[in-house]
C-alpha positions in Angstrom: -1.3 8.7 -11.5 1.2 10.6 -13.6 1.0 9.6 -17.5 3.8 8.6 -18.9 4.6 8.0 -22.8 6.9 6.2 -24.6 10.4 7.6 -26.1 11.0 9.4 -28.8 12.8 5.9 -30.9 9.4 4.4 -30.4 7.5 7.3 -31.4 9.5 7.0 -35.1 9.3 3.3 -35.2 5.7 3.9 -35.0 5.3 6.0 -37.7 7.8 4.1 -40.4 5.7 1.0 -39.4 2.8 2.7 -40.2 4.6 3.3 -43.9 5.3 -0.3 -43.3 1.9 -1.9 -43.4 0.7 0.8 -46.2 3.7 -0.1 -48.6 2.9 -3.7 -48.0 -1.1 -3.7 -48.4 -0.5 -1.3 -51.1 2.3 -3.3 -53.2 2.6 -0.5 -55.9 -1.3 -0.7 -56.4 -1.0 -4.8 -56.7 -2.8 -5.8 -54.1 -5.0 -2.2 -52.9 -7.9 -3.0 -54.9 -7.3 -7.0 -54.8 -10.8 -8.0 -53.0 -9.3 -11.8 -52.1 -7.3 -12.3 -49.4 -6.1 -15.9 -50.0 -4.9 -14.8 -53.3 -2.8 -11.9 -52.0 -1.3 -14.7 -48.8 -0.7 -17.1 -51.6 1.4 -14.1 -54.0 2.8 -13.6 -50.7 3.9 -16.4 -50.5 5.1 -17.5 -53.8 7.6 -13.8 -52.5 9.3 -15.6 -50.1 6.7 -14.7 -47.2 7.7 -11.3 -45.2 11.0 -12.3 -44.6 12.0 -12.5 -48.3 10.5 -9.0 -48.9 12.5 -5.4 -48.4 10.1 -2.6 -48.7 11.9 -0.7 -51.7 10.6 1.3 -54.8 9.6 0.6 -57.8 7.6 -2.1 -56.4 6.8 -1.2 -53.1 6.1 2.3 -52.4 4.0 3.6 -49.9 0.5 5.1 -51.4 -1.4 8.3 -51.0 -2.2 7.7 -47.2 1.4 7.8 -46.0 2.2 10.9 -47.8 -0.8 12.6 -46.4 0.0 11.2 -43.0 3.8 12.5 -43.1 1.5 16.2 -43.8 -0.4 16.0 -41.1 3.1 14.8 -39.0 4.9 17.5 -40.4 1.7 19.8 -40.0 1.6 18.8 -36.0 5.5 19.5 -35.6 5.3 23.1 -36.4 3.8 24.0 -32.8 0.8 25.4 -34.5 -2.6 25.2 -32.4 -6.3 26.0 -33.0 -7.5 27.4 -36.1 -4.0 28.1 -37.5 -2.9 24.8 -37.5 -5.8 23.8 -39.7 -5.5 25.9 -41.7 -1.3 24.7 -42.0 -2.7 20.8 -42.4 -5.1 22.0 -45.3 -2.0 23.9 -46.9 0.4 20.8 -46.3 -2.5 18.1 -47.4 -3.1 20.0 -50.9 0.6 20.4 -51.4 1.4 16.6 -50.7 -1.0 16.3 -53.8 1.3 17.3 -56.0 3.3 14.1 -55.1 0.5 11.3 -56.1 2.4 9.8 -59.2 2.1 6.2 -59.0 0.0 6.5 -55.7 -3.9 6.4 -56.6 -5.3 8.5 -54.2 -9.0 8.0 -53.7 -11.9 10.1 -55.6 -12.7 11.4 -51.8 -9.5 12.6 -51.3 -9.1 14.5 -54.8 -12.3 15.8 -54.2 -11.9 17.2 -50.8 -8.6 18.4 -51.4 -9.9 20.3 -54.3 -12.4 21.8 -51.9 -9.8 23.4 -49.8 -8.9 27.0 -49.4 -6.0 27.5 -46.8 -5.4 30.6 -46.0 -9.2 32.1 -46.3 -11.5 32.4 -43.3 -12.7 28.4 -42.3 -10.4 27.5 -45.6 -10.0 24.3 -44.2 -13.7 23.0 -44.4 -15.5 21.6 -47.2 -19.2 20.7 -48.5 -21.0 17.6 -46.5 -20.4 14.6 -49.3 -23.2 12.3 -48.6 -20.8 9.8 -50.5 -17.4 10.4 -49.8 -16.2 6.7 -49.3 -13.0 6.2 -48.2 -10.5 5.4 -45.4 -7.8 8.3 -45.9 -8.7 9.9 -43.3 -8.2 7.1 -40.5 -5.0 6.3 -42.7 -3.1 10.2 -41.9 -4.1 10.4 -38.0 -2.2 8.4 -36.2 0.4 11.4 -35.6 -2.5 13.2 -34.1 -3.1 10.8 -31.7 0.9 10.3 -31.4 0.9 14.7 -31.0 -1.9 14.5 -28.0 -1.6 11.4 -25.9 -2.6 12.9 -22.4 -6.0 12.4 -21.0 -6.2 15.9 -20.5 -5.5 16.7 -24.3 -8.8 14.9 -25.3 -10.6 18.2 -26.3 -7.9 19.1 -28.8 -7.8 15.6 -30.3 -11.4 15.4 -30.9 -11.0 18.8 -32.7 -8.0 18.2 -34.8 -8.9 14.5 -36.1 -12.4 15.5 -36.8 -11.4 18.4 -38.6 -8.1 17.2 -40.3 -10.8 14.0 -41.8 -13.5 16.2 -42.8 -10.9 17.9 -45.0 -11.1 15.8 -47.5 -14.1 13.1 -46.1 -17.3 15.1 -44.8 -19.1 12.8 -43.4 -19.2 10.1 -40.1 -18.3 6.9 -42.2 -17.7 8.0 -45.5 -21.2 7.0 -47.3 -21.2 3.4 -45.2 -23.9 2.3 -43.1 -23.0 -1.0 -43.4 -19.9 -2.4 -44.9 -20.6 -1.5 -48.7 -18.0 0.3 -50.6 -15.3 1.6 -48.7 -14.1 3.6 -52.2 -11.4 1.1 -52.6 -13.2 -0.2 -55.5 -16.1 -3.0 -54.8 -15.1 -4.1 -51.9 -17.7 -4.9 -48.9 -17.6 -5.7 -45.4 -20.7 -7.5 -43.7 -23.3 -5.7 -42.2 -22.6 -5.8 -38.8 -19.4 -5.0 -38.4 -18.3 -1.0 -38.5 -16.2 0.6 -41.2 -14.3 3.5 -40.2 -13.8 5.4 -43.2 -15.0 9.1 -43.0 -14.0 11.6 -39.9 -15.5 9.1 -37.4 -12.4 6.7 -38.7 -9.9 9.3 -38.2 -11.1 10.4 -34.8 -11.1 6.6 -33.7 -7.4 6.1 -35.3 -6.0 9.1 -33.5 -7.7 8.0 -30.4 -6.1 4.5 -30.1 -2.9 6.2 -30.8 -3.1 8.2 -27.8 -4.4 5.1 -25.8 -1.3 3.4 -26.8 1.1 5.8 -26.3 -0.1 6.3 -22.7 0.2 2.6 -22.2 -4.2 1.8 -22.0 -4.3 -1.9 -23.0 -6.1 -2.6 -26.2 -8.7 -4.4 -24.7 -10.0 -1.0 -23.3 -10.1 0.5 -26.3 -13.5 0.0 -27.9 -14.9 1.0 -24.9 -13.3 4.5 -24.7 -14.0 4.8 -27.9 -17.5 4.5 -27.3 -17.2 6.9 -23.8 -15.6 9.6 -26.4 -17.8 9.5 -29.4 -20.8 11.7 -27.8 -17.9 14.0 -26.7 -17.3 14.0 -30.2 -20.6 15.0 -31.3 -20.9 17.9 -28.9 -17.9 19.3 -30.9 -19.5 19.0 -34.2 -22.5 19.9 -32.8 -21.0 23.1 -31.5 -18.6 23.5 -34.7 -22.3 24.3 -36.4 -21.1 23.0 -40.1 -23.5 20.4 -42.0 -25.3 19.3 -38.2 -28.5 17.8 -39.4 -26.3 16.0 -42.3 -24.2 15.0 -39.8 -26.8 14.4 -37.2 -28.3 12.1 -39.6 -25.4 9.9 -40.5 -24.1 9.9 -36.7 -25.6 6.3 -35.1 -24.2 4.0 -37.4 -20.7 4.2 -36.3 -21.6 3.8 -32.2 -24.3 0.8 -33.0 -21.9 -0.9 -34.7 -18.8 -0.8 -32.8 -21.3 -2.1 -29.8 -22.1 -4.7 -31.9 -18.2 -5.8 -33.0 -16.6 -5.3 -29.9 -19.6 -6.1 -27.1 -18.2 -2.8 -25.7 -20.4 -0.9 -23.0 -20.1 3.0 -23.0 -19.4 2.8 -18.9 -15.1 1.5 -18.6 -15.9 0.0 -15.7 -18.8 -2.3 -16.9 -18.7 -6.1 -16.2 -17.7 -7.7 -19.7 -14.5 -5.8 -21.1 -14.1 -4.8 -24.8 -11.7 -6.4 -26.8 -9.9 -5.3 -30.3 -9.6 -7.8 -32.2 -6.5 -9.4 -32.8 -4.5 -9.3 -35.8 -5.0 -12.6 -36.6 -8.8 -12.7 -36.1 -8.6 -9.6 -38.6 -6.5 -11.0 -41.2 -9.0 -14.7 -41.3 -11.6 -12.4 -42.1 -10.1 -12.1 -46.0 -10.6 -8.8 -47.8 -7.5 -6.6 -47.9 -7.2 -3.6 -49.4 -3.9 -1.3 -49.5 -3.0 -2.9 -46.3 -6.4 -2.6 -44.0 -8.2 -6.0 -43.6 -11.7 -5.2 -44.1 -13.8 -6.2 -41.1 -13.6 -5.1 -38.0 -11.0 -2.2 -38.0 -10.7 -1.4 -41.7 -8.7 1.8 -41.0 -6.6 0.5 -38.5 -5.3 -3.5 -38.9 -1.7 -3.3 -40.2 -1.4 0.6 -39.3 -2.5 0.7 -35.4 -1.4 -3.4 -34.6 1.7 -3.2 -36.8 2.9 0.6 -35.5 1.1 0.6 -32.0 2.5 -2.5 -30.8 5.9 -0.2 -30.2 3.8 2.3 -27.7 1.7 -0.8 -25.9 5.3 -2.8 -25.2 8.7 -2.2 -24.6 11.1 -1.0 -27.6 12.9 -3.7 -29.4 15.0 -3.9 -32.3 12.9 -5.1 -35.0 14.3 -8.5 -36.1 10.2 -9.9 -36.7 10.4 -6.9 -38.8 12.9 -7.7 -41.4 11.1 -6.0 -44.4 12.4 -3.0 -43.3 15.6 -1.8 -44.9 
């Protein structure tokens, strides 16, 4: 069956939505590392509630993670491939740190991109970092998924969200083997449920893109996920950088998105994976710079806010009117 993805209006709704729910979560740096999600519903909605609000500077800017995504967008647009495009994202992600006034990026993220060397052989790697917390780099991948969304381009998708999120978070999950901090201050998620910061994240972020852009219903996500992530570690494993760290810190993400999403690695097993919805994600109470803690962290209000445009026709946005 020929694949078939969705028009270039939705493909830009997608990523201003994805501006969207990071100006929103982030509120100017209000609500990133407020660890109570009644209180920020009920500042909410003293506002007005999301129809009173129009996403505007001063107080609603978008953070770090959207100007490092609109890098790795802008990165992707050049028609770069392979090793020189890597080498263009690590140019464009230490660049875009230049414009972090008033954005708090992450100690991860000023770490890693610290690290980088573009322009010098494998410039665009850095040192394992055993505690590099941290969801930036499921936050800038979106566009990766968005730049390969064909079955077919899985090998390159693997390669370029792994090694665009280990440019600045080395390692799996970012340091978290079970919720703990995500390096959005003390917040913690409970133990059974995954956390996707670290590479892992990004690769799962990019990957749901591409599911939705090709039209996959969500509730066949977890389980591709799961179908993908040994693919995944045959890349790092042939990539040869850090593989016994890596090796090391690898189960935790699989184990527990089989335990969130009752997802089987075979598609076609009896008892279909679900997402959860954006609902169930928001009643679970911890938000931080616009990700609901469990079960998605990463990808609540970036993937269900932005995706729903590739997953469902193209509408105006009038349940959107935050947008200006």
């Amino acid at each position: 069956m020929e694949e078939t993805v969705p028009s270039v209006e939705a493909y830009e709704a997608a990523m201003v939505l994805s501006g969207v729910g990071d100006a929103l979560g982030y509120r100017g740096g209000r609500w990133e590392y407020c660890t109570s999600g009644p209180q920020i519903h009920a500042e909410l909605a003293e506002l007005g509630g999301l129809e009173a609000i129009t996403l505007e500077p001063p107080e609603w800017p978008v953070s770090d993670d959207t100007v490092l995504h609109l890098a790795t967008a802008e990165g992707l647009a050049t028609g770069l491939e392979g090793e020189p495009l890597l080498q263009e994202l690590a140019r464009r992600y230490v660049a875009a740190m230049g414009d972090m006034e008033g954005r708090k990026p992450g100690p991860t993220s000023i770490l890693g991109t610290s690290q980088l060397r573009p322009g010098e052989p494998e410039g665009y790697r850095i040192p394992f970092n055993p505690t590099g917390t941290g969801c930036g780099a499921a936050m800038r991948s979106l566009a990766i998924g968005l730049r390969y969304p064909h079955a077919r381009e899985l090998p390159t998708l693997i390669r370029v969200s792994i090694e665009s999120g280990r440019m600045t978070h080395h390692h799996p999950t970012g340091g978290c083997q079970a919720g703990g901090d995500r390096g959005g201050g003390d917040i913690e998620a409970p133990p059974e449920i995954p956390v996707p910061t670290g590479y892992l994240g990004a690769l799962a972020v990019a990957l749901f893109g591409a599911l939705g852009a090709r039209g996959e219903p969500p509730e066949r996500w977890g389980a591709e996920l799961l179908r993908v992530l040994p693919l995944a570690w045959d890349y790092v494993e042939g990539a040869g950088v850090a593989v016994g760290d890596n090796a090391a810190a690898w189960p935790f993400f699989g184990d527990a998105w089989h335990r969130a999403t009752g997802a089987h690695p075979v598609p076609a097993a009896p008892s279909v994976p679900s997402v959860p919805t954006s609902a169930a994600i928001l009643s679970c109470g911890n938000v931080a710079q616009g990700h609901p803690t469990p079960p998605l962290t990463s990808v609540s209000l970036v993937l269900l806010v932005s995706l729903v445009l590739l997953v469902s026709p193209l509408h105006p946005l009038p349940w959107c009117p935050w947008v200006s």
